[in-house]
C-alpha positions in Angstrom: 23.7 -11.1 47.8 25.1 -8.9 50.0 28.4 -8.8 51.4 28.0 -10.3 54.8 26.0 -13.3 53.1 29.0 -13.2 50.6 30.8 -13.7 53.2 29.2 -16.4 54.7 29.1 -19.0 52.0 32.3 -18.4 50.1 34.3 -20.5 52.4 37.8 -22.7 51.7 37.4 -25.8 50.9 41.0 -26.8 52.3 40.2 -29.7 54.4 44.3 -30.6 54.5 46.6 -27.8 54.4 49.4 -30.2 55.0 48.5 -32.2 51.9 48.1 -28.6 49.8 51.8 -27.8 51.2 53.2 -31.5 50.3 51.7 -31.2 46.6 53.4 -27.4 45.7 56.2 -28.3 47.3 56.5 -31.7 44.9 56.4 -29.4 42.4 59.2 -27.0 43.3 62.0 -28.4 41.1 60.4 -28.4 38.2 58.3 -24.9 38.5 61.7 -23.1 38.9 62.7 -24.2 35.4 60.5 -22.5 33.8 61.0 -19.5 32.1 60.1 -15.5 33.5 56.6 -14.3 32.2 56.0 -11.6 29.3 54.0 -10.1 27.8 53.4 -12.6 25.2 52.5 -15.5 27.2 50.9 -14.4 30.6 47.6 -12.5 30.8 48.8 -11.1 33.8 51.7 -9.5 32.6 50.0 -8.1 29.4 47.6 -6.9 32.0 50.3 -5.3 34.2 52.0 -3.9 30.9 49.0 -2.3 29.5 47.4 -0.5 32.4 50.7 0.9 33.7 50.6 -0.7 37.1 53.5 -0.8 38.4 56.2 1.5 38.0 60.0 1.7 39.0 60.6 2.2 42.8 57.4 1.2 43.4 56.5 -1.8 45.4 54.7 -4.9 44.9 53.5 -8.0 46.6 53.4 -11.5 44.7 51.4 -13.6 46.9 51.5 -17.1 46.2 54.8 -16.4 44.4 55.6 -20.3 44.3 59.1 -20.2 42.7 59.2 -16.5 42.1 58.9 -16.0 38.1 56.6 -12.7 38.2 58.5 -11.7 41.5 61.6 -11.6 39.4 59.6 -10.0 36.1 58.2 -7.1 38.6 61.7 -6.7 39.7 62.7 -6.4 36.0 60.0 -3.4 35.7 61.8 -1.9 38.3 59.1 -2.3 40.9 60.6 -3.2 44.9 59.0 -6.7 45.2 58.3 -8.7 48.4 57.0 -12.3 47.6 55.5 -14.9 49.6 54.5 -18.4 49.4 53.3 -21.1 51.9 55.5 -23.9 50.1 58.9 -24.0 52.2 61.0 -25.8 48.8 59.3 -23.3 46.8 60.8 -20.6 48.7 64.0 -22.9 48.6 63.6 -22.3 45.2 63.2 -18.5 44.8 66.0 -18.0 47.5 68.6 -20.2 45.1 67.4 -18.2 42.3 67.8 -14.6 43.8 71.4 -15.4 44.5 72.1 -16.3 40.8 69.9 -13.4 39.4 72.0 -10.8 42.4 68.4 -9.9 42.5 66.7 -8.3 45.9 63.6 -9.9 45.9 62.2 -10.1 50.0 61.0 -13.8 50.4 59.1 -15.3 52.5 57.6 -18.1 53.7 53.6 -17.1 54.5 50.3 -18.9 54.5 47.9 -16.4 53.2 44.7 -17.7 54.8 46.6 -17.0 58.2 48.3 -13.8 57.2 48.4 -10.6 59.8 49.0 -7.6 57.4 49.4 -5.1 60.2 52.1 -7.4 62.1 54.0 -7.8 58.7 53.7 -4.1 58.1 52.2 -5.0 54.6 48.4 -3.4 55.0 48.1 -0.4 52.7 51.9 -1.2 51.9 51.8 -2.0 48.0 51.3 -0.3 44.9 50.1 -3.6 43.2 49.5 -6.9 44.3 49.1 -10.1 42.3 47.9 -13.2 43.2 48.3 -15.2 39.3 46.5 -18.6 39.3 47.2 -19.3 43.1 45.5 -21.5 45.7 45.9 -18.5 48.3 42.8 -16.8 47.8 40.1 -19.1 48.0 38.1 -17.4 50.2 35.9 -13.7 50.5 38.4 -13.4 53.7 41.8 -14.3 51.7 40.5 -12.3 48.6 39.8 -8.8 50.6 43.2 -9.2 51.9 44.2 -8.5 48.6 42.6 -4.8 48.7 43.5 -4.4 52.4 47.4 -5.0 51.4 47.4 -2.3 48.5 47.2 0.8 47.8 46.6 1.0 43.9 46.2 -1.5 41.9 45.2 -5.4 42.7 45.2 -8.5 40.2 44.0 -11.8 40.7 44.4 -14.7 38.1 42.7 -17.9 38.3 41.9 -21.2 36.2 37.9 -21.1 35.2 35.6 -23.8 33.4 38.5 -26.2 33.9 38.3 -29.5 32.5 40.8 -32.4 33.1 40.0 -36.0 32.0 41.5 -37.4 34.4 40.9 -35.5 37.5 37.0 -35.5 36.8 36.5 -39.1 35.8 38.4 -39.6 39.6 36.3 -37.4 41.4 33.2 -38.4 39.6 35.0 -42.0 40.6 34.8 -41.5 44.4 31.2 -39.6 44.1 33.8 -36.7 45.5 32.4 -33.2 44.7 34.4 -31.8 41.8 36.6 -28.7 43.1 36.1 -26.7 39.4 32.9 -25.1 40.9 34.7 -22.9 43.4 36.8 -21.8 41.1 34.2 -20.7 38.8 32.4 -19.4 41.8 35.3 -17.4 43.2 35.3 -14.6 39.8 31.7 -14.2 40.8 32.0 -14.1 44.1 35.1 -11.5 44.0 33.8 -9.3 41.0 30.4 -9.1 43.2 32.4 -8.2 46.8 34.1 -5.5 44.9 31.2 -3.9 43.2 29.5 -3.9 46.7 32.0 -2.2 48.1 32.2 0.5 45.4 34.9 -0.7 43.6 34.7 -0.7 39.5 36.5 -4.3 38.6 37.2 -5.4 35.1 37.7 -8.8 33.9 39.8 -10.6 31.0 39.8 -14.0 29.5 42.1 -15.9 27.6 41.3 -20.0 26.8 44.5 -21.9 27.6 45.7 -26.4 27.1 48.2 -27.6 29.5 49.6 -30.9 28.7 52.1 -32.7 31.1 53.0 -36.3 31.1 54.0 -38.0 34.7 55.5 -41.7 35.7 52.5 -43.9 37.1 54.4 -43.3 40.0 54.4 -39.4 39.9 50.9 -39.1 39.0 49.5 -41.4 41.7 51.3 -38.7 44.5 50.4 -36.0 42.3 46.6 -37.0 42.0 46.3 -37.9 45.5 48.1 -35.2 47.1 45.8 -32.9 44.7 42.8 -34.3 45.8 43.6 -35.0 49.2 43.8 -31.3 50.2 40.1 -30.2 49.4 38.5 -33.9 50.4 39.3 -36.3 53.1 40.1 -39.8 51.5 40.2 -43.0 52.6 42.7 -45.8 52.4 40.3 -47.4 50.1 40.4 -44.5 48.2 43.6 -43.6 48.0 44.3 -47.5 46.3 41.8 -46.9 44.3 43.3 -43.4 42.8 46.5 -45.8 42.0 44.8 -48.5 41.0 42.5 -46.2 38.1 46.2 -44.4 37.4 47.9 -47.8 36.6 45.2 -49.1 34.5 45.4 -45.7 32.0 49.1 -45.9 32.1 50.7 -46.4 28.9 54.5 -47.8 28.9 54.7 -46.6 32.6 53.7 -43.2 31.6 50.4 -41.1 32.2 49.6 -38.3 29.9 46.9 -35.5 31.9 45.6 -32.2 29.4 43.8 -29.9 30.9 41.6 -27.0 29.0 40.7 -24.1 31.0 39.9 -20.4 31.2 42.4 -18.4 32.3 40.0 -15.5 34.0 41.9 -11.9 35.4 39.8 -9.6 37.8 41.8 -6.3 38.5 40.7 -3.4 40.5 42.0 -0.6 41.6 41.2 0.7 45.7 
């Protein structure tokens, strides 16, 4: 293919950005528990740690931050970090942790897909910029933003080959088209951009299980909200999402596990 028809047919399939905003912020409470990446248990940051890519005073952009944990671990490396996230409570979030961690972090609150990097003074800015397992680059025009906003290195994380019980036996449920596929597609579709424009990505893998259990309650927003922002649904539909949830639910409780490959591209422009 070549770049224009690249161009062309990797699209976003956000059909709600309201419902993408609702379901990450639902999950801003609980995503600022968690503890700051390493080494150890992020790809990225083993990534980031092996190939020397950022480096005190230097700066760095964390795009799709959510509640700031890699902002806060760049900060840690010594790196000048600017974050930004399209989730208001997730910014909430970061801005409640940066006052206990007396850290200097720049938040801010920024939907990617509409981002203007020359009126934010962030094109050519950054000495790396990471965007780890985030719904801001879905897109051949939200993932060259990435190489138009630094100046040395550039990471991007996402979930591959994905499989969730749950979420396919809705999907397949509602004849809705399952979203996994533009995830695979997007490693393709972004290692192929770059080698077009004479760029010499690499890519890494590491095989990952996430298990979470929700109320009946909490999994019926969380499924709807999730599938909701890439598919229209009806009200039918909707009832039907809680009605499936209910049924599965065991003592009030429903238990998701999702396998998945956790895929890096990283480039440097």
């Amino acid at each position: 293919m070549t770049i224009q028809e690249i161009r062309n047919t990797w699209n976003s399939n956000r059909v709600d950005p309201q419902s993408a905003v609702e379901l990450w912020n639902s999950k801003a409470a609980s995503y600022s528990s968690k503890e700051l990446p390493t080494a150890e248990n992020s790809l990225a940051m083993r990534l980031i740690l092996e190939h020397e890519m950022i480096g005190r005073g230097q700066t760095a952009l964390d795009v799709g931050c959510g509640s700031g944990r890699f902002s806060f671990a760049l900060e840690q490396l010594g790196a000048c970090v600017t974050g930004t996230d399209f989730s208001p409570r997730m910014i909430g979030e970061c801005e409640k942790a940066k006052k206990i961690r007396q850290s200097g972090v720049d938040f801010s609150i920024c939907d990617w897909h509409n981002a203007d990097l020359q009126a934010l003074g962030w094109k050519g800015h950054f000495d790396l910029v990471l965007a780890n397992m985030t719904p801001a680059v879905v897109s051949a025009e939200t993932f060259l933003r990435l190489s138009e906003a630094g100046r040395n290195w550039c990471l991007m994380v996402k979930p591959t080959r994905r499989k969730n019980e749950i979420l396919d036996l809705l999907t397949d449920m509602l004849g809705l088209k399952a979203d996994t596929k533009g995830l695979d597609e997007t490693i393709i579709y972004a290692f192929e951009l770059l080698w077009l424009n004479g760029l010499k990505p690499r890519i890494d893998y590491e095989e990952q299980t996430w298990e979470h259990t929700w109320t009946t309650e909490e999994a019926v927003r969380e499924y709807t909200l999730r599938i909701s922002s890439s598919h229209v649904l009806s009200d039918p539909q909707r009832e039907e999402i809680a009605e499936f949830l209910r049924h599965i639910s065991c003592d009030g409780m429903v238990k998701e596990r999702t396998r998945t490959t956790i895929t890096a591209v990283y480039w440097q422009v």
